[in-house]
MARBA-737246 format. One line per 3 residues: their letters; for each residue x, y, z of N, C-alpha, C. Coordinates in Angstrom, 2 decimals, decimal comma, always signed. Example, Ala and Ser with C-alpha at 12.3 -4.5 7.8 and 13.67 -1.06 7.14 Angstrom:
% MARBA-737246
AS) +13,19:-5,69:+7,80:+12,30:-4,50:+7,80:+13,20:-3,30:+7,80  +12,85:-2,25:+7,08:+13,67:-1,06:+7,14:+12,90:+0,03:+7,87
This chain:
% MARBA-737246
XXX) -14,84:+41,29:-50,28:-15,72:+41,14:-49,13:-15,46:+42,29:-48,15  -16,61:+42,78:-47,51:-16,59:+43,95:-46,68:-16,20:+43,35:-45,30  -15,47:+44,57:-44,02:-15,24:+43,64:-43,20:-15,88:+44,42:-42,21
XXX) -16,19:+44,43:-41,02:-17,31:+44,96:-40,28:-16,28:+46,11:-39,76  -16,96:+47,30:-39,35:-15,96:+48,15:-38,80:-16,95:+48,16:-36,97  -16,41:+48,45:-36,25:-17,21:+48,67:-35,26:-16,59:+50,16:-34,13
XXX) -17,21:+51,31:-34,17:-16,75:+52,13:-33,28:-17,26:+52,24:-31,68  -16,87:+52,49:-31,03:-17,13:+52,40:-29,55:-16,34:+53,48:-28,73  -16,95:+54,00:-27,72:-16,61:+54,72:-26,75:-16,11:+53,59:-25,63
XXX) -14,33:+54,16:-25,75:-13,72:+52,58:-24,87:-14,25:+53,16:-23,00  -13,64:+54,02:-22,82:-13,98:+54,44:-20,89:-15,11:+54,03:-21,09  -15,65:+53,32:-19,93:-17,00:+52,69:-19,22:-18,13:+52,36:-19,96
XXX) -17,54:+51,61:-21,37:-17,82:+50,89:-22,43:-17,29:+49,77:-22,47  -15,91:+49,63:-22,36:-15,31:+48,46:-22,92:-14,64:+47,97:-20,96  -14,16:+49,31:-20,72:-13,32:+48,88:-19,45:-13,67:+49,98:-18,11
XXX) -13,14:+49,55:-17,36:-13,43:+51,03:-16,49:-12,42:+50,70:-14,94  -12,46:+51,46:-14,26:-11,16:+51,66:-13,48:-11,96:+50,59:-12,14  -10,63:+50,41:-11,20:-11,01:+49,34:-9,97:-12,32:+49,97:-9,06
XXX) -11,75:+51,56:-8,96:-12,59:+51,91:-8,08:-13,64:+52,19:-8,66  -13,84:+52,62:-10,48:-15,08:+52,64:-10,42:-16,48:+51,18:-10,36  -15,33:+50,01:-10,65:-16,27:+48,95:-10,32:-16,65:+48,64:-9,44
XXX) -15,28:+48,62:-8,14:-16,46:+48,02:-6,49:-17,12:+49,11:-6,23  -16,23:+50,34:-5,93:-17,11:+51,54:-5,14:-18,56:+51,82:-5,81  -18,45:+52,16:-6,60:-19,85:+52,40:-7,62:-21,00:+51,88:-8,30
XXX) -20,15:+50,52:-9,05:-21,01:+49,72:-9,90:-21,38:+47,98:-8,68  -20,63:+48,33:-8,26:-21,01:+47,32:-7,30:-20,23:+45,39:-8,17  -19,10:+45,69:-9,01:-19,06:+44,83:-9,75:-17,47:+43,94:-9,49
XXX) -17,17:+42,74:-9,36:-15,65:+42,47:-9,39:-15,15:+42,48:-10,65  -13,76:+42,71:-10,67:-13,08:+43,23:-11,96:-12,31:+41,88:-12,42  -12,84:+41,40:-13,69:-12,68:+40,23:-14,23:-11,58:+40,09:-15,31
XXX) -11,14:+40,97:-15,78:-9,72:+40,63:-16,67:-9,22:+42,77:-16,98  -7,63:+42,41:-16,61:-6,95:+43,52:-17,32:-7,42:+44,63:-18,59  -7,89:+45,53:-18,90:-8,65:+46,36:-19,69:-7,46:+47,07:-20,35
XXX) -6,20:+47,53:-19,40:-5,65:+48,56:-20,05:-4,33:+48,76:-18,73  -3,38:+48,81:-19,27:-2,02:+48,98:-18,18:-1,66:+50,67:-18,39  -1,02:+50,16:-17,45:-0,34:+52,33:-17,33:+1,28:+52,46:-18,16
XXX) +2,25:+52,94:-18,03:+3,42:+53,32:-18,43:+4,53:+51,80:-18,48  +3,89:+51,89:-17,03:+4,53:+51,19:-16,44:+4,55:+49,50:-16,48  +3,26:+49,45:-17,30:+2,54:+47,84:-17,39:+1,98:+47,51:-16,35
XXX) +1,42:+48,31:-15,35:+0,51:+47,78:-13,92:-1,04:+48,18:-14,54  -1,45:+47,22:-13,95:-3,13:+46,97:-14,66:-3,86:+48,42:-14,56  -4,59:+49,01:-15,04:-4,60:+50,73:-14,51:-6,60:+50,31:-15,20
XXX) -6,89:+50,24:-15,97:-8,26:+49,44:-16,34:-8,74:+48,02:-16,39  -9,95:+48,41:-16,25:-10,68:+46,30:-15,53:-11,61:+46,28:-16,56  -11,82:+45,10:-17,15:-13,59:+44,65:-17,59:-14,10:+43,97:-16,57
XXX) -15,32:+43,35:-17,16:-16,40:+42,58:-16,35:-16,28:+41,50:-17,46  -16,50:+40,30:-17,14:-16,33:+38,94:-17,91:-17,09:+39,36:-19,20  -18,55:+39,97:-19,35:-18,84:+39,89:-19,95:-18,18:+41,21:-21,05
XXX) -17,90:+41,81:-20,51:-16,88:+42,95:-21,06:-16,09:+42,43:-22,35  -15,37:+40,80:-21,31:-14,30:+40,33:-21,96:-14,70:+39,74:-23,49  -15,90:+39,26:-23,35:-16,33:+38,52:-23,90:-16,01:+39,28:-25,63
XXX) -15,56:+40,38:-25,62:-16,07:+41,45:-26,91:-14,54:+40,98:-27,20  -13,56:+40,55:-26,65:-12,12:+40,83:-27,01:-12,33:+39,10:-28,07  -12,88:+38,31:-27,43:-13,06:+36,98:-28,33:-13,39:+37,09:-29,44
XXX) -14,83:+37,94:-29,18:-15,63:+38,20:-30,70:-14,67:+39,11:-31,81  -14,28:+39,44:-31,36:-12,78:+40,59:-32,02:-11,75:+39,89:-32,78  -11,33:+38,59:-32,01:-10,31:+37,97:-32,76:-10,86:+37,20:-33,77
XXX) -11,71:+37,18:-34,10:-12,13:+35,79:-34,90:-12,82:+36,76:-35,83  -13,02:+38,14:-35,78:-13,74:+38,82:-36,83:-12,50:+39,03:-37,86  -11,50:+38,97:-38,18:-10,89:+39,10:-38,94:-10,54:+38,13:-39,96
């Protein structure tokens, strides 16, 4: 059985930074996207963003 591959452009596809959601998109930042070195949250999704990380686990 084949298994789906899916490619994507992750920056301001999948996640995108604090300031670019309030300042810009006008959007609140709904779950962790991506941490820095350090493990401090450094990328945000939008709920519905999140929604792709669900569909992800269950594709396997």
């Amino acid at each position: 059985m084949n298994k789906p591959v899916v490619l994507s452009d992750l920056d301001d596809t999948l996640f995108q930074t604090r300031r670019k959601m309030v300042d810009e998109l006008a959007l609140e930042p709904f779950r962790t996207g991506a941490v820095d070195r350090t493990l401090n949250p450094r990328s945000f999704m939008t709920e519905e963003q999140s929604m792709l990380g669900g569909l992800a686990s269950g594709a396997g």
